[in-house]
C-alpha positions, 0 to 999 in steps of 0.5 A: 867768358859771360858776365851777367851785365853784359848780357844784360846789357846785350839784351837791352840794347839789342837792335837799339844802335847798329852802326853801319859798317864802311866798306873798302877793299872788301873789308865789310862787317858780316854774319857768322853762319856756321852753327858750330861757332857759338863762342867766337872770342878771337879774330884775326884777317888773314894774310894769305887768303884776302877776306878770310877772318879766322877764329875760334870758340871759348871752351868746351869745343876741342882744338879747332880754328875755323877759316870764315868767309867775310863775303858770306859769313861761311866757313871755308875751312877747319884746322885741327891743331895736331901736337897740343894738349886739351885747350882749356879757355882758348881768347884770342888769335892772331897772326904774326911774321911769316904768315903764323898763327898764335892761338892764345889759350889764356882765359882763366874765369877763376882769376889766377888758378891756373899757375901757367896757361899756353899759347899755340903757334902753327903756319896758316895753311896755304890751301884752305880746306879742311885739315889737321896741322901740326902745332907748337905748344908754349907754356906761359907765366906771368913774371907777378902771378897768375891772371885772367887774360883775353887779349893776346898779340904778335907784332907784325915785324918782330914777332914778339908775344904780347898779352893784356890782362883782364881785370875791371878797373884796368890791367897791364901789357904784358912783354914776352920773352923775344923768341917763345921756347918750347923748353920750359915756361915763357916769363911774360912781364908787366910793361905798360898799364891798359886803361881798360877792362880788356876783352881782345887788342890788336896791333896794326899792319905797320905796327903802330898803333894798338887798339884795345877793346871791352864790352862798352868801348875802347881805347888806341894806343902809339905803340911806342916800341910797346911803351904804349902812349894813349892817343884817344877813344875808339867807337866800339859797336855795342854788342851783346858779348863784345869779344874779339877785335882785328885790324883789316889787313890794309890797316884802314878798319877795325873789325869788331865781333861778338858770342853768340849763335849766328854773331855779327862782325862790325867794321868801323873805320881805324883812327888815323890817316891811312890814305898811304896804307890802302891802294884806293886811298879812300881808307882814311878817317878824322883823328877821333876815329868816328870815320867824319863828320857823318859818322860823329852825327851817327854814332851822337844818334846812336848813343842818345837811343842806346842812353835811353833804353839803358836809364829804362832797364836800370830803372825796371832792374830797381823796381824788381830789387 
């Protein structure tokens, strides 16, 4: 979904504050190649295949996910999802219990036109190639109305369907029912407020931590048995349409992407101690989630350049009006 400061803003500050990416466990930011992928508004790392991101288009592009080499930014595969209606506003994907991806078809520009929207859920293919796969469709509503949502996520050990809503001055986590049905609507209820304008979230591998997203920064949460307790801010990568946010599949990086032709992903280090999550035990970073003092010192340098260049387009944008 465009939002015309946001592309402002990506324009501004394009090149103004690209922060290295850490690498471990191949878990580095990349390029996405593939031509067809214009609008990529979810992530999600695969289990079953290590270095493979999945993800998928906005709108307006048909019932496909695509299999991303992080290694070279190529596509290795594309699933058509068999067994579903027209996707309308397809935001988000994630991958659950026993290897199965959620698609989350749960955009609504128009704010609440739209009385239900679906989620789809398919077994992610052991072979990567191309294929079609047959996929379950669940229709959703929200126990308080229909809404605009970006974020969906499946908790790693029980399964159960959680989506955050979009709205500017902050929105909610929202429970699902513990099993989706296929048999009439799923009543996802409000269970924790997000102090964000939400574009993407995921949960961590252990399911402990949630990290939330928007255009200009982030939030972590405790999970708390998705009674969400606020643990601090996240470094979030100024990007030009900031989208779509995974957790590496070790849990020690967040993997940050963004729309656009030939968009990039950014890997940061995750908040916390992962010295027991990765086999290298080199994954952790300081509490703050700036990866060390190294990473403070960048990401100062950064936001002094990105604070200039912001003051000078809003001082151009006055001029103008």
């Amino acid at each position: 979904m465009r939002r015309p400061f946001a592309l402002l803003a990506g324009a501004l500050l394009a090149g103004a504050c690209a922060l290295p990416a850490h690498a471990a466990d191949g878990d580095r930011g990349f390029t996405i190649k593939d031509p067809r992928i214009t609008e990529s508004s979810g992530l999600a790392a695969s289990r079953l295949h290590p270095g493979i991101y999945w993800t998928h288009n906005d709108s307006d592009d048909g019932p496909y996910i695509y299999a991303v080499d992080s290694a070279t930014g190529n596509t290795v595969a594309t699933v058509t999802l068999r067994g579903i209606g027209s996707p309308r506003d397809v935001e988000s994907i994630s991958i659950g219990p026993h290897n199965e991806i959620y698609v989350g078809d749960i955009g609504d520009n128009f704010g609440g036109r739209w009385p239900y929207v679906w989620i789809y859920r398919l077994p992610e293919p052991k072979v990567l190639k191309d294929q079609t796969v047959t996929a379950k469709q669940y229709v959703v509503k929200y126990s308080d109305g229909p809404r605009d949502a970006e974020s969906l996520l499946v908790h790693p050990k029980t399964g159960r369907v959680y989506i955050i809503d979009k709205k500017e001055d902050g929105g909610h986590l929202f429970e699902g029912p513990a099993t989706l049905s296929t048999s009439g609507a799923n009543i996802f209820r409000p269970v924790a407020p997000v102090d964000l304008w939400a574009t993407d979230a995921a949960l961590s591998p252990d399911g402990r931590q949630l990290a939330v997203r928007g255009y200009f920064g982030g939030i972590y949460y405790d999970w708390n048995g998705g009674r969400i307790k606020r643990e601090g801010r996240l470094d979030v990568p100024l990007q030009g349409q900031g989208e779509s946010l995974t957790y590496s599949t070790d849990g020690t990086r967040l993997m940050y992407g963004s729309e656009g032709a030939g968009s990039s992903v950014q890997a940061q280090d995750a908040p916390g101690d992962h010295s027991g999550d990765s086999p290298s035990g080199n994954g952790g970073s300081a509490s703050d989630g700036t990866g060390g003092s190294g990473g403070r010192l960048k990401v100062g340098a950064a936001v002094v350049g990105v604070g200039a260049v912001v003051l000078l387009g809003l001082r151009l944008l006055r001029r103008r009006g």
